[in-house]
N, C-alpha and C positions, 0 to 999 in steps of 0.2 A: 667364184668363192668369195669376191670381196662383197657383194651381194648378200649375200650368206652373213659374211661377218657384221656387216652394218645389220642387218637385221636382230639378229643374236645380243648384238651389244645397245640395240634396241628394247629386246622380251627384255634382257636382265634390269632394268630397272623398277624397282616396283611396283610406285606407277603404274606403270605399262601391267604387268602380270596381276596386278589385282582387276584392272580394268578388263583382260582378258579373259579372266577368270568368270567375273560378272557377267561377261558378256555368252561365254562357251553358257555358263548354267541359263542364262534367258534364251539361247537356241532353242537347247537341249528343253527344259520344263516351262519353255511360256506356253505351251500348248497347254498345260492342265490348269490354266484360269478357264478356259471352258468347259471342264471336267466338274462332272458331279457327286453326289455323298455318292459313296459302293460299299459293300459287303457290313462290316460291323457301324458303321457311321450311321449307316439309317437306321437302328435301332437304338443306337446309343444317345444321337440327338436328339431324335424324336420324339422318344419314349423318357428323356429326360428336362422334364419343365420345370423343375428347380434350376438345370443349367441355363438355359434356356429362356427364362421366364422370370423364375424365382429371385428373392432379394438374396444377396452377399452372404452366406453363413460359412463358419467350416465343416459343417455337416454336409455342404452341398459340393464343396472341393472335396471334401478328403474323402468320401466313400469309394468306394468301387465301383468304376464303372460297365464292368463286366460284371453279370451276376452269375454267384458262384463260383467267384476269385477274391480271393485277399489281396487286391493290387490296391498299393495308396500310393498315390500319385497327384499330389492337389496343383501342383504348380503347370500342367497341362490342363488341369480340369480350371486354375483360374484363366489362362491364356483364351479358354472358347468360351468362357462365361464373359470375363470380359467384349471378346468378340460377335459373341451375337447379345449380348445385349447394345453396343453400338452397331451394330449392321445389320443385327437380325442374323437367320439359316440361309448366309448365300454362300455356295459352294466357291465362288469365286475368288472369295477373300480367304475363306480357308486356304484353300490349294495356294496363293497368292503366299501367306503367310509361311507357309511348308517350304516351297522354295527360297522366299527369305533366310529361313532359319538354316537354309540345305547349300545357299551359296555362302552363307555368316562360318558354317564348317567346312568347305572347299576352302574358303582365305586362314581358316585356324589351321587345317592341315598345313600350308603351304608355308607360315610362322613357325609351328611348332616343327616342321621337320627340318627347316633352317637352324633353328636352336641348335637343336640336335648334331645335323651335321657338325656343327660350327665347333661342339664339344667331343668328338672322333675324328679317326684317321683319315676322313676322307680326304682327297685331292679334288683338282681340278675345278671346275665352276660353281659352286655351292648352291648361288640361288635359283641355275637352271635347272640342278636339281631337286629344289624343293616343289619351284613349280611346274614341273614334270610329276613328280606324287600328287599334287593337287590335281591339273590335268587329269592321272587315271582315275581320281578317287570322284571327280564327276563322270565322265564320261564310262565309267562300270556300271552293267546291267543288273547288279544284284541293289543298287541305290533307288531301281524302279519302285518299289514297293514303299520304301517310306516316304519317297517327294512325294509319290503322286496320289497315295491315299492319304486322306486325311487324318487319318485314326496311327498314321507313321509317325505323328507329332512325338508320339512317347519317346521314340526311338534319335529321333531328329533332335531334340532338345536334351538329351543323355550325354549325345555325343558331346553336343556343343558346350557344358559343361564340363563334361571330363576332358577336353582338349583345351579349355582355359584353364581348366584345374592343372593339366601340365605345363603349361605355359608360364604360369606363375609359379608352378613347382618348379622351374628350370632359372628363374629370376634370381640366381644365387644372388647377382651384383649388388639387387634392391636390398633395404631394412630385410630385416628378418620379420620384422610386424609386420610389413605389407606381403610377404613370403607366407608365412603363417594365414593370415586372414583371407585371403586370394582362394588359398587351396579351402580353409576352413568353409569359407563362403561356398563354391563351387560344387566342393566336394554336396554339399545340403541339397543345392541346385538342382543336381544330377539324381539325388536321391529321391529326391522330391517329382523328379520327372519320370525314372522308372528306375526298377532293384537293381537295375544294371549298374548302378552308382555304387552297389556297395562292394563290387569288388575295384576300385578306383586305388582302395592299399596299396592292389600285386599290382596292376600298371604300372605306378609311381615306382614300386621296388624294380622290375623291371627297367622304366625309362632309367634310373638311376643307374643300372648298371650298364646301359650303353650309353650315359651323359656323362660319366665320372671322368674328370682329366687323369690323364696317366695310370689306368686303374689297367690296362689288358697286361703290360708288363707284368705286373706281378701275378695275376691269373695265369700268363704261360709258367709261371713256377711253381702253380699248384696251390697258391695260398687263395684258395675261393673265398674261402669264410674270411678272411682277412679282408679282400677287397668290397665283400660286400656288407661289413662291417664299416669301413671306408665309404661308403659311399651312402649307407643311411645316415652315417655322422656330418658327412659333407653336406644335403640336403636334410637335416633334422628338422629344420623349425616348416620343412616343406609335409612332413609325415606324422607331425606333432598336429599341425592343422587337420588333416582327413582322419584322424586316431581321435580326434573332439568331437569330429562329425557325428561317427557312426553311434556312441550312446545318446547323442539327442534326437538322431533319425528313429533309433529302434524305441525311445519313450513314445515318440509322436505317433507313431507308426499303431501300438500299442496300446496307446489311448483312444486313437481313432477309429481302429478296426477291429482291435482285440484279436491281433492277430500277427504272427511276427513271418513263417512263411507257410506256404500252401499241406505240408503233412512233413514228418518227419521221414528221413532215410530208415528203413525197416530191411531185416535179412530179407525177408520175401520179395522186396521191391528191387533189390540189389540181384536177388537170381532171377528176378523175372528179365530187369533191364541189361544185365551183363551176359548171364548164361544164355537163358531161352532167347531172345531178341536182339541181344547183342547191340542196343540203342546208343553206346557213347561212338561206339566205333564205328556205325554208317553213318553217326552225325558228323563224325570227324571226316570221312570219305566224301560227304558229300558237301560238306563246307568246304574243305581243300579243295574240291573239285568248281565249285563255284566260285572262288576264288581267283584258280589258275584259269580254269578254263570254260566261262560260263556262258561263253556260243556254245560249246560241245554240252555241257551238261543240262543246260536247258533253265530257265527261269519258271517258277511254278507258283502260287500262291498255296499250292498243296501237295506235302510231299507224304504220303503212306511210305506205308514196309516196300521195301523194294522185294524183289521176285529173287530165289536164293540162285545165283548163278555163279560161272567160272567167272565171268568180269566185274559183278558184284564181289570175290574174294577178292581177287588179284588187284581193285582200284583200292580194296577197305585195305589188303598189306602194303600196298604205295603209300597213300595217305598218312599209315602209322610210321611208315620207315621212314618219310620224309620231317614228323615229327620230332621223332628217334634222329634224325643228323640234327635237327635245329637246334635239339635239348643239348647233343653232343657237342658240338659247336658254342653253344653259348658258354657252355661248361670252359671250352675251350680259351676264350674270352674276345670272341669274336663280337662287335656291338650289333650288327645287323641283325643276329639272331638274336639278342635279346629282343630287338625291337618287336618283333616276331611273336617272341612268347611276351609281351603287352598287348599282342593283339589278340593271343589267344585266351589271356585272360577276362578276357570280354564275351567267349563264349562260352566260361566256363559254367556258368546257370546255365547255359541252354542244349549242354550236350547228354543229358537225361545221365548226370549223375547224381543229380537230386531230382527227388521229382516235382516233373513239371505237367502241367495238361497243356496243349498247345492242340487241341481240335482232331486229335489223330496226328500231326502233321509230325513228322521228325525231324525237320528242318523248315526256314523259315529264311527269305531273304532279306530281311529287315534286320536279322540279328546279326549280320553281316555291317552296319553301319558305322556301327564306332570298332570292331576291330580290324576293318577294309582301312579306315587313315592312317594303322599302325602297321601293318602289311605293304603299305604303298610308302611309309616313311623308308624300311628297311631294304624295298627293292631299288630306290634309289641312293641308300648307300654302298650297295655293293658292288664291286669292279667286275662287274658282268666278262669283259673280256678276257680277265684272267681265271675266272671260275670255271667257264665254261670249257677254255685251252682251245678255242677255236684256230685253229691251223692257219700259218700266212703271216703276212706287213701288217703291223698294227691298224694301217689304214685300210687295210682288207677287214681283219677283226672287228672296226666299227661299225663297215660298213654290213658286213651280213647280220650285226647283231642289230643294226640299225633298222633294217630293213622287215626280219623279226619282229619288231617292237615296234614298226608303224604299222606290220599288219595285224598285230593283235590287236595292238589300240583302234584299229579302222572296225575290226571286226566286233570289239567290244561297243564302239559307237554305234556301229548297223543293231545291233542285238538291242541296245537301247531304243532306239527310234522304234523299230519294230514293235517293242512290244508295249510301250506308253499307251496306243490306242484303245489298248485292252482293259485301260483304265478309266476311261470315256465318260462311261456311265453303269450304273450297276447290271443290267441284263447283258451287258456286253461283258463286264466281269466273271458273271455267273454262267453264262453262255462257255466263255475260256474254259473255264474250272470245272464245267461237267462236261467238257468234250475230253477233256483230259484223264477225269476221274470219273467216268459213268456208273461206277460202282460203288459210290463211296454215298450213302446213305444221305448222310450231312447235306452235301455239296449236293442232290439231287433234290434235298427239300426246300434246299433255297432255291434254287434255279427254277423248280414248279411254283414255285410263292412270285417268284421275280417274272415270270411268265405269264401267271394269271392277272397282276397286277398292269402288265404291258396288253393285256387282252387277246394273248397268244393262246384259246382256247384250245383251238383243234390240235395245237402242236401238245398240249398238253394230255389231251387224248392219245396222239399217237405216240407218248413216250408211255404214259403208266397202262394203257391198255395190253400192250403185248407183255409187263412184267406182271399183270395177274393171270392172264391166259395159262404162262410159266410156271402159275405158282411161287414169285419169287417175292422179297420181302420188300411191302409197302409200308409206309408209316400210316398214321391214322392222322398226319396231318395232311398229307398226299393226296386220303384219298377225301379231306374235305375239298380240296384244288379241284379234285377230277369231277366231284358232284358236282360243283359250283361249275364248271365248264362243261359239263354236260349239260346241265341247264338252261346255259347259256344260249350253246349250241342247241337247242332244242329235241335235246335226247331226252323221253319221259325216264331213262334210267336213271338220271339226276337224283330229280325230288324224292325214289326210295334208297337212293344210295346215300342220300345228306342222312335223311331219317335214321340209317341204320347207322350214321357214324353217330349222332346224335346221343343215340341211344347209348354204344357205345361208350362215348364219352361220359354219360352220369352215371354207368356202375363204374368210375374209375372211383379210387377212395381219395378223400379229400386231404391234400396237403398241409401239414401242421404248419403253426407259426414259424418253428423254428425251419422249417423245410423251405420257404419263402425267404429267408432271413440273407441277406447282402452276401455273406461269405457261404453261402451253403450253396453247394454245387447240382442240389436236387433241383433250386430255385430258375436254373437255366433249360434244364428239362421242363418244369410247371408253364413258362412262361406262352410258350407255342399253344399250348391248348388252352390255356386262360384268352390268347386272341383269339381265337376258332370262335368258343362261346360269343365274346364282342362282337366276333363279325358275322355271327348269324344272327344276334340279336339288332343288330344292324338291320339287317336282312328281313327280321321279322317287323320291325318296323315298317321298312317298306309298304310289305303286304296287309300292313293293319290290323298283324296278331298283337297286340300293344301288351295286352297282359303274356303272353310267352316272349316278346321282348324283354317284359320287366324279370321273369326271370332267368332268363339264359343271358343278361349282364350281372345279377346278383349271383349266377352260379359263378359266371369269369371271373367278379373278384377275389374268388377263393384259392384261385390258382398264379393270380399275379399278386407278386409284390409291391408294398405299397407306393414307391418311386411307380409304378407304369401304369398306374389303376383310374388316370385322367381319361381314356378312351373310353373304357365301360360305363363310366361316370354319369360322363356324356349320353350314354344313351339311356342310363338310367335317369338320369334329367329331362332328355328328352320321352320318353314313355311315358313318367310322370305327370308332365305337362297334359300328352295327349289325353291319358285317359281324364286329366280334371284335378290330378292333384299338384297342384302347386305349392303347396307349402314342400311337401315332399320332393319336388324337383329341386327348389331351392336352394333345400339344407343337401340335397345329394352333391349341388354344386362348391358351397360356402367353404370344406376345406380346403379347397383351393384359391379361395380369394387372397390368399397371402402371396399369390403370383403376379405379376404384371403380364402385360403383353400375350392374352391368352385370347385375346379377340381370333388367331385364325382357327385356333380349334373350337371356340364358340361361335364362330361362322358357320363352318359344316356345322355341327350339331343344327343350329338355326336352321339349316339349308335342308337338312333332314325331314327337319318337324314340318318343313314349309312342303317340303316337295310330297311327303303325303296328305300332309292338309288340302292341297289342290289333287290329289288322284284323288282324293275322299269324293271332293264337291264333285268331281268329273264322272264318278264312277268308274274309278280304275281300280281302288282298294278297298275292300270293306270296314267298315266301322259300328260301332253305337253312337247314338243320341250323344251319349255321352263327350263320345272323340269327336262327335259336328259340333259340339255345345263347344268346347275347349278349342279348338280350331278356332273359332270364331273371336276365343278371349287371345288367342295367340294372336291372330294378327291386326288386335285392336293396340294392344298393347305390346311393349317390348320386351319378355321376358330373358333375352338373350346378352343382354348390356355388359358388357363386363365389370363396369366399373357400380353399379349397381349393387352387384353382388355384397358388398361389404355394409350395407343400409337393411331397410323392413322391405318384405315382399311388395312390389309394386300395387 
C-alpha cells in the first residue's frame, strides 16, 4: 500500500499528469502520423486549389467546403491553408496537427474539470479526479473519428475553444475585462471552427449552475429561478461576452455565405422526424449508448435507420428515462447533472431536431467530442459508491467499483486500438464502411471509386456484377467503374457498356448556375458526374480521340462547380495543345494563374500530353498530321511552366 501511496502522491502533481497525459495521447495517436487523406479529405483538398495553392483571401476561408452545405467555418479552412502552403498535401502533418489540437483538449478537460470540482461538494482528492476525466476523455473510442481523420479538425478546434471559453468563464477571481474578453474571444473561435459554437450560451448556463458557491441549498427549497438568477448574475461579465459574440458571428456568417442555417423547422419536417422516423430519439439511444457503452454498441462512421425491434425500443426508453433522472436531478440541485446537461447541449444541433443532412447517417461519433469532456467532468464528480449502494466495508465498495472502472476503461482502450487501423488509409476506410453497410448506395460508390483507383478490378466485377443479374439498384457512376474495369480486365463488354453510360449521361439536362452554386445541395449530386466526363475525357486522350476529348471536358464543366473545374481544364489544355491550338490551351489554363504551386497538376497534365505524344510516334494511338505537327511543338518547347502562365504564349 505504501507503494501505492507514493505513487498517487506522485500522479497528483501536475507536472506529472500533464506529462502523463501527453504521453497516454502519443501511444494511443502516434500511429496516424502515418495515416493518409480518407473519405471527405480527398475531395476536399484536392479538388480545392485556392486552399491549397491559391493566395490568402476571405473568399477562400470563408466558403464552404462541403458543397451543398452552408457550413462557414474560416478558422479551420485558415489552419490547412496555412498548412499546406508551408508543407504542401502531406498527410502527416495534418494527422500531426489533429493530435496536437486532441492532447491541447485532454489538458483543457483535465483544468476545467478541476475548476469545477473546486466550485462543488465534492470531497476527497480533487486533482486525481480531474485527471481521471481527462484519462477517459482520451482513451474513449468515440474520439476515434475526429484525431484520426483529418477533416475531424472542425470538431477538434470547437471543442478546444469552447473549453477555454469555460475556463475563462469560471475565472471569477480575474478583471472582469479579461472574464469578458476571454469568453468574447473564444466564444468567435469556436464559431468560426464550426456551429457547434453557437450553442456555447446553454453550456455556460449550465456550467454555472453546477459552478455557483452555495447555490444547491437553496435549489433543495424549490427556489430554481432564484438560483439561476444567482448564478448568471454571479458569472455576468462571463455571458455578456458570448451574448457579443453571437451577432457578429451571424453578420459574418451572413455576408459570407448568405446564409444563416441549412432550411428552416417546417410542420412537415417535424412529423417526418419525430412521428414517422422518430430521429431525436434513436439519436439520443444511440449517443447514450455510445457514450456508456461503446465496446457494446460498436463504433461506425455510418449509422442508417436502425431495424424496428424489441431492443431497438427498450434501449431508446432507457436512454430517454436516463435523461428524464438527469433533467430531475439537476432540477433537484444536484451539480453532476448539470454537468451532464452541458454536455448534452452540445448535441443539441445534431439530434435532428433541426434539420440536418448528415449523409444518411443519424449519428456520428465526432459529435461526441466536445460533449464526451462534459460527461467525463460529471462522472468524476459523483460519489459513485454511494449512488450505486453497493453492499459491504467501504473498502469492499471501492474495490468492486474499482475494479468495474479499470475494466471498462481497459475495454474502452482495446476498442480504441482496434479500430485506429481502419483509419490507415482510405480503401481500408471504405473497405470498413461497406462491409458494414453493403446496402447503403452512398458507401458502395465510394468504395467502387476507392477500388478502381487501388486497381482492384476484378474485385470490382464481382461486387456489381451479381447486383445487376438481381436487378438491383446501380448508380450510373458505378457502372462507369464496372466498364472501366471491364476494360481493363479485358472483357469487350467494357467498351459498349462505357458507350451506353456515355450516352446516358448527355440526355441528362444540364445543371443551372444556381444548381452549381456553394450552398446548393444539387451541386453535390452534379459533381460525380462532372468527374466521369474528365475522366473519360482523360481517357480519350489516351487513345487519340482529341477532338471527343475536347468535348467530354467542355461537357464536365457544366456539371462542376467553379472551385473543382482545375481537372477538366487540364485536359482541355491539354487536347488543345494536341490538336494545334495553342492559344486556346493557354487561355483555358490562364484563370488559374492567380494560384501558385500548381506545378503537380501541371505535371500530370504534361505527363499526359507527353505520354500520348510518344504512343503517337510509336504507333500505339492514332492521330492526324495535325497532333504529329503539335507533338513535335510540344516537346520542342515548354508549354507546361507554370510560372509562364501569367506572360504572352511562348
Amino acid at each position: 500500500m505504501k507503494a501505492i501511496d507514493k505513487i498517487t502522491i506522485q500522479i497528483e502533481k501536475p507536472r506529472v499528469q500533464i506529462a502523463l497525459l501527453i504521453l497516454l495521447c502519443g501511444i494511443i495517436y502516434g500511429q496516424t502520423l502515418g495515416f493518409g487523406y480518407v473519405f471527405d479529405d480527398i475531395y476536399q483538398f484536392e479538388s480545392r486549389h485556392d486552399l491549397s495553392s491559391g493566395p490568402l483571401s476571405w473568399h477562400a476561408i470563408s466558403k464552404s467546403i462541403v458543397i451543398g452545405m452552408p457550413y462557414f467555418r474560416p478558422l479551420v479552412m485558415l489552419t490547412w491553408f496555412i498548412e499546406f502552403h508551408l508543407f504542401g498535401l502531406r498527410p502527416s502533418v495534418s494527422h500531426g496537427i489533429n493530435v496536437f489540437i486532441f492532447c491541447c483538449n485532454s489538458l483543457l478537460v483535465r483544468s476545467v474539470t478541476l475548476a469545477v470540482l473546486k466550485r462543488t461538494e465534492c470531497t476527497g482528492n480533487l486533482p486525481m479526479r480531474a485527471w481521471l476525466a481527462a484519462v477517459i476523455y482520451v482513451v474513449h473510442p468515440t474520439l476515434v473519428e475526429a484525431t484520426a481523420w483529418v477533416s475531424g479538425r472542425f470538431d477538434l478546434l470547437c471543442t478546444l475553444f469552447i473549453l477555454l471559453a469555460v475556463r475563462f468563464f469560471l475565472k471569477t477571481e480575474s478583471r472582469a475585462l479579461v472574464q469578458f474578453a476571454g469568453v468574447l474571444v473564444c466564444s468567435l473561435l469556436a464559431l468560426s471552427s464550426k456551429e457547434m459554437g453557437a450553442i456555447l450560451i446553454g453550456t455556460l448556463l449550465c456550467v454555472a449552475m453546477a459552478a455557483q458557491p452555495n447555490s444547491s441549498m437553496a435549489q433543495r427549497r424549490g427556489r430554481f429561478l432564484y438560483t439561476a438568477t444567482a448564478a448568471i448574475r454571479y458569472y455576468r461579465f462571463g455571458f455578456y461576452g458570448v451574448i457579443c459574440s453571437l451577432p457578429i458571428y451571424f453578420i459574418a456568417r451572413t455576408f459570407s455565405i448568405n446564409a444563416v442555417s441549412s432550411s428552416g423547422i417546417t410542420s412537415s419536417y417535424l412529423y417526418y422526424s419525430f412521428i414517422t422516423e422518430k430521429l431525436p430519439f434513436e439519436a439520443m439511444r444511440l449517443y447514450t449508448g455510445l457514450t456508456l457503452l461503446p465496446s457494446v454498441t460498436g463504433i461506425s462512421f455510418f449509422r442508417g435507420h436502425a431495424e424496428r425491434s424489441i431492443w431497438t425500443l427498450v434501449s431508446t426508453l432507457g436512454a430517454l428515462f436516463l435523461i428524464v433522472i438527469v433533467i430531475w436531478t439537476a432540477a433537484k440541485g444536484k451539480k453532476w447533472a448539470w454537468l451532464i446537461l452541458a454536455g448534452f447541449t452540445g448535441l443539441a444541433l445534431v439530434i435532428h431536431i433541426i434539420p440536418i443532412k448528415i449523409a444518411g447517417n443519424i449519428v456520428q461519433d465526432r459529435f461526441l467530442t466536445m460533449p464526451l469532456a462534459f460527461f467525463v467532468m460529471a462522472a468524476v464528480s459523483i460519489e459513485w459508491t454511494n449512488i450505486l449502494g453497493i453492499p459491504g466495508k467501504m473498502k469492499i465498495r471501492k474495490f468492486i467499483f474499482g475494479f468495474i472502472f479499470i475494466a471498462w476503461l481497459f475495454s474502452c482502450l482495446s476498442t480504441t486500438m482496434s479500430i485506429l487501423p481502419v483509419w490507415k488509409n482510405n480503401l481500408l476506410s471504405l473497405s470498413n464502411n461497406y462491409r458494414m453497410n453493403p446496402d447503403n448506395l452512398n458507401i458502395r460508390q465510394r468504395y467502387i471509386a476507392g477500388l478502381f483507383y487501388a486497381g482492384r478490378f476484378e474485385q470490382i466485377i464481382n461486387i456489381l456484377d451479381p447486383q445487376i443479374q438481381k436487378k438491383k439498384e446501380i448508380s450510373i457512376i458505378e457502372l462507369f467503374y464496372l466498364a472501366r474495369s471491364l476494360d481493363k480486365e479485358g472483357d469487350s463488354r467494357g467498351n459498349e457498356l462505357l458507350d451506353e453510360v456515355m450516352l446516358n449521361l448527355e440526355r441528362m439536362p444540364t445543371p443551372s448556375p444556381s444548381d452549381l452554386a456553394t450552398n446548393s445541395e444539387q451541386a453535390l449530386l452534379f459533381l460525380p458526374i462532372g468527374n466521369i466526363y474528365t475522366e473519360y475525357a482523360a481517357l480519350k486522350v489516351s487513345s487519340g480521340d482529341i477532338d471527343l476529348a475536347l468535348h467530354y471536358a467542355n461537357a464536365g464543366l457544366k456539371f462542376i462547380p467553379e472551385d473543382s473545374k482545375l481537372k477538366s481544364i487540364l485536359i482541355i489544355m491539354d487536347a488543345s495543345y494536341l490538336n494545334g491550338n495553342f492559344n486556346d490551351g493557354w487561355n483555358a489554363i490562364r484563370a488559374y494563374t492567380k494560384m501558385r504551386d500548381l506545378d503537380d497538376s501541371i505535371s500530370a497534365a504534361k505527363q499526359l500530353a507527353l505520354n500520348y505524344c510518344n504512343d503517337l510516334t510509336s504507333g500505339k494511338s492514332k492521330g492526324t498530321d495535325r497532333n504529329k505537327t503539335a507533338c513535335k511543338i510540344l516537346k520542342k518547347s515548354d508549354f507546361f511552366r507554370v510560372r509562364d502562365f501569367l506572360g504572352p504564349i511562348p
